[in-house]
N, C-alpha and C positions, 0 to 999 in steps of 0.2 A: 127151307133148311139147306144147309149144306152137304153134298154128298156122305150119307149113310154110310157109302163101305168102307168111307177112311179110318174106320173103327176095325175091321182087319189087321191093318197093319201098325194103326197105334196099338194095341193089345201087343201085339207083339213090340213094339217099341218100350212101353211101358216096365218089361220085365229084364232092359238094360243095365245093366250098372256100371260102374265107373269105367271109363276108357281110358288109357293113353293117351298122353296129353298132347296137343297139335305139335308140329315140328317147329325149329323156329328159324330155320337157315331156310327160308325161302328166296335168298338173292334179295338185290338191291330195289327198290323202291317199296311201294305199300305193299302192305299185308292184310291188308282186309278193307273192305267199302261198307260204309256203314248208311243202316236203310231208317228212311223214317219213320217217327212214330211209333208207341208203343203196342200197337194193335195191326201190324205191318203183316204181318207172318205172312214170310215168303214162303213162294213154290216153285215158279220158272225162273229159268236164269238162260240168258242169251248175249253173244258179243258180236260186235261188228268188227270189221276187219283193223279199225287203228284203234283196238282195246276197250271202245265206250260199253258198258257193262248196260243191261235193261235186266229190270228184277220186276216180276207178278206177284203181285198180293192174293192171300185168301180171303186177310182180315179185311180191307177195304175194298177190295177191286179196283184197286190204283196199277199205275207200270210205273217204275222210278227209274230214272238213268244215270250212271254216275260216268263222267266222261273221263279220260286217261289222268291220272294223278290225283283225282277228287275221293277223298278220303270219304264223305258225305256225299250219297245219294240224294238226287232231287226228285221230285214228282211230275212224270213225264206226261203220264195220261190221268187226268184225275179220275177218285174212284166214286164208287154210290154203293149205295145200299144195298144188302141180296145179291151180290157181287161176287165172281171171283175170279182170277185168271191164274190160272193154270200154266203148261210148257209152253216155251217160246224159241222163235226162232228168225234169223235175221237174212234179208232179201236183199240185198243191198243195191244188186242188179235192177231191181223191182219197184227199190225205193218203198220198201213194204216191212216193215215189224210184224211176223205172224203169231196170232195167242189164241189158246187152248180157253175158253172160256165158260161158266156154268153161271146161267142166270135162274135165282130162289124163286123169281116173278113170274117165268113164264109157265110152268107146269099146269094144265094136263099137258100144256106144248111141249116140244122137243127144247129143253135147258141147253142142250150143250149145242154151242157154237164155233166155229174156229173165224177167227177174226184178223180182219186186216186194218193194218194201222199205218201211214204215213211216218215212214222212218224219221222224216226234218221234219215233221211239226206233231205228229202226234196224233193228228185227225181220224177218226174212222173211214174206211174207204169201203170195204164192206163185213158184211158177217153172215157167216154160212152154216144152218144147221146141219146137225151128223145125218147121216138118213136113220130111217126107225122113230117108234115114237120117242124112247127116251135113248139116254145115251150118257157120256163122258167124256169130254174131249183132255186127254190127260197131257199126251207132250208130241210135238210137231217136227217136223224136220223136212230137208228141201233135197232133191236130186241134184245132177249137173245142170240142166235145163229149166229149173224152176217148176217142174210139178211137186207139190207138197205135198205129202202124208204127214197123218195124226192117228195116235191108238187112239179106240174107244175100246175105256175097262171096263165099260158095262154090258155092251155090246160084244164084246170080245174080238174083237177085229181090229182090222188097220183100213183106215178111208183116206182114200186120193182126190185130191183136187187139182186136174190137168191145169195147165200154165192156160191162160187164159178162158178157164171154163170157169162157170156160175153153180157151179152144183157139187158137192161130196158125192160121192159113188163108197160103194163097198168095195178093197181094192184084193185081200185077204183077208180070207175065214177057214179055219180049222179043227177041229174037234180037238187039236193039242190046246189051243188055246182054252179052250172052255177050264174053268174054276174046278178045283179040287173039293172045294163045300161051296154051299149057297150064301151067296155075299163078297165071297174070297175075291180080292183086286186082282187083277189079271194082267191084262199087256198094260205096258208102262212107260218107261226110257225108248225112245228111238232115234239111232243115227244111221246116216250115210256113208258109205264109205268110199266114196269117192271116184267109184268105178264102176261096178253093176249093179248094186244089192244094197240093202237094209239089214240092220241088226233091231233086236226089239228083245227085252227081257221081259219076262213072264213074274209079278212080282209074288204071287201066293206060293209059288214049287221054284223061284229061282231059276228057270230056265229060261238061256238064250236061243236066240235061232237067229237064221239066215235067211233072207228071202229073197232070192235072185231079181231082178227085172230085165221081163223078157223082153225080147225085140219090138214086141208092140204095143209095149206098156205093163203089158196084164203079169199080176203078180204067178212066180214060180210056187209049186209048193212048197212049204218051209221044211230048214233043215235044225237039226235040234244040235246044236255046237256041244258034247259035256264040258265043262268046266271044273277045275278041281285046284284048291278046294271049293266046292262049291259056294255060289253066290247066293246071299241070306238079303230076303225082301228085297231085292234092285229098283231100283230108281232111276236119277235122271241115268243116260248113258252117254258118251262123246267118242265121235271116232278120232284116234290119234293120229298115225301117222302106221306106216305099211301094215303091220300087224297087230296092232293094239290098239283096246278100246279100253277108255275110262268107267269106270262104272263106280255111283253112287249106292251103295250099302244103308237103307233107310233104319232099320231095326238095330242093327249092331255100331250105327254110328261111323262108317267108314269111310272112304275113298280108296278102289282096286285099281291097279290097271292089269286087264286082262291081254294076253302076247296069246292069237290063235297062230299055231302051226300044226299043218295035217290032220285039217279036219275037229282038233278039240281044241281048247284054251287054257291056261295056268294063270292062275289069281293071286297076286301080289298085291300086300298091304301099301296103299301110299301114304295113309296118316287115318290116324283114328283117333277119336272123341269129338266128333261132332255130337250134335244132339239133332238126332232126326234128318238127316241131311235130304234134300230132294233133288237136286240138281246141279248140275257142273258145266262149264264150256272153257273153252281156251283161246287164248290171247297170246302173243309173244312171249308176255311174261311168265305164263304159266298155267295152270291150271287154276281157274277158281271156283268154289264148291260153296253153295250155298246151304243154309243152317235153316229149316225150317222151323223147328222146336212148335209144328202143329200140332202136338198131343195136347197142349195146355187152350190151343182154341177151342177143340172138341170136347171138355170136359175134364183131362188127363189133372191130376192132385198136381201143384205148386203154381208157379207164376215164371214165365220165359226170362230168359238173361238180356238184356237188354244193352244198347241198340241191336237188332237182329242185325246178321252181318254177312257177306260173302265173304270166304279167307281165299287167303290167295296161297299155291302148294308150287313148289317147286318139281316139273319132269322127269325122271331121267332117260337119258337121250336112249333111242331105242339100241336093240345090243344089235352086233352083226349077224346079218344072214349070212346060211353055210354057203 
């Protein structure tokens, strides 16, 4: 089956109602990449640096790539059964596609994976279980140097895999992390910011943190950023550009971008009425924010809108530091 505790957060998705319609002045070229298949339902979204989009299925366990101007996404890595991949994120240095991945087949084994894929052809190159027995491998992101972390929301942690090492380690562990009830999803979104540290949202209490990297790797203790107005259920997250990070709003159907100065951060609406969003990253053109609408795979009353889509949202340019 597929992970149980995504029923946390569709519960809470489930008690949405109508949003605000997307915006429509997102600049000149497409506005949304459209995924195959009606039983697609995405959840990673990852870019490469000249805009080629990769999107992770839950429903297949496919990876589809849609390259700059292609309206329709193709199927990159094909899928199987029992399948599903999760956050993703692009090596390009490495020549590596990396995916958060959860296989139905292997339990009592460790399910969750994070897995490496051959950016130009798509080939498995390897795949690494989380450590512990079970696990989550939910969403992934790369340093300056190519060591990678991935949350695991079951685990509650964040696990590194050093630039050429063969094993996940536990890299951060906290008692902030741990769940506010039994089931509750936990760590979630993760980006980098370009310079010392990690950001990672907490999705059951909406809380961000900060987690320095030390000089020798080993994770700082985390620092709890508040945010206001507060962030509801977060998801994917993307570091922008000096002070601002993007953050996907799963429950309430959103896209934020969060501006930290002095220690907390201020949450501004970028566009709302997604349904279920999961994940975002950015390209020249802009921000694009992926439509889950996983509540109807798990059970959730009606039928997805179809073709599932990545939109593409227009930035605004960051304001002036004092």
């Amino acid at each position: 089956m597929r992970p149980t505790r995504w029923m946390s957060l569709l519960t809470l998705a489930a008690a949405v109602t109508a949003c605000e319609p997307l915006p429509e002045d997102s600049g000149p070229g497409l506005t949304e990449v459209q995924l195959p298949g009606a039983d697609f339902y995405p959840e990673g979204l990852a870019a490469a640096s000249d805009g080629t989009l990769y999107v992770g299925s839950v429903g297949t366990g496919a990876i589809a790539r849609a390259r700059p101007g292609e309206l329709g996404a193709h199927v990159f890595v094909p899928g199987r059964a029992a399948f599903g991949v999760y956050g993703l994120a692009v090596d390009e240095a490495h020549d590596t596609l990396w995916a958060c991945t959860y296989d139905d087949a292997l339990p009592p084994a460790q399910p969750a994976h994070l897995a490496a894929y051959a950016l130009g052809t798509g080939e498995l190159k390897a795949s690494h279980a989380l450590p512990g027995a079970s696990g989550f491998c939910n969403d992934v992101t790369l340093d300056a140097v190519g060591n990678v972390y991935a949350t695991d929301t079951f685990a509650n942690t964040v696990v590194r895999l050093a630039l050429g090492g063969d094993a996940l380690t536990t890299w951060a562990s906290d008692a902030a992390f741990a769940p506010t009830a039994e089931g509750n999803f936990t760590l979630n979104g993760i980006a980098f910011d370009k310079s010392g540290g990690l950001y990672v949202v907490k999705s059951d209490t909406g809380t961000l943190f900060f987690i320095a990297i030390q000089p020798d790797g080993s994770a700082a203790a985390p620092v709890t950023i508040p945010v206001a107005p507060a962030l509801e259920s977060p998801d994917g997250l993307e570091w922008v550009d000096a002070q601002r990070l993007l953050v996907v709003e799963n429950a309430p159907g959103r896209a934020s971008i969060v501006t930290l100065t002095g220690g907390t951060g201020t949450a501004e609406v970028l566009a709302n009425g997604f349904v279920e969003p999961t994940a975002a990253t950015l390209t020249e053109e802009g921000a694009w924010v992926l439509e889950g609408q996983l509540g109807f795979l798990f059970g959730g009353p009606g039928a997805p809108s179809l073709p599932f889509r990545a939109h593409r949202l227009a930035v605004p340019p960051a304001p002036l530091l004092p």
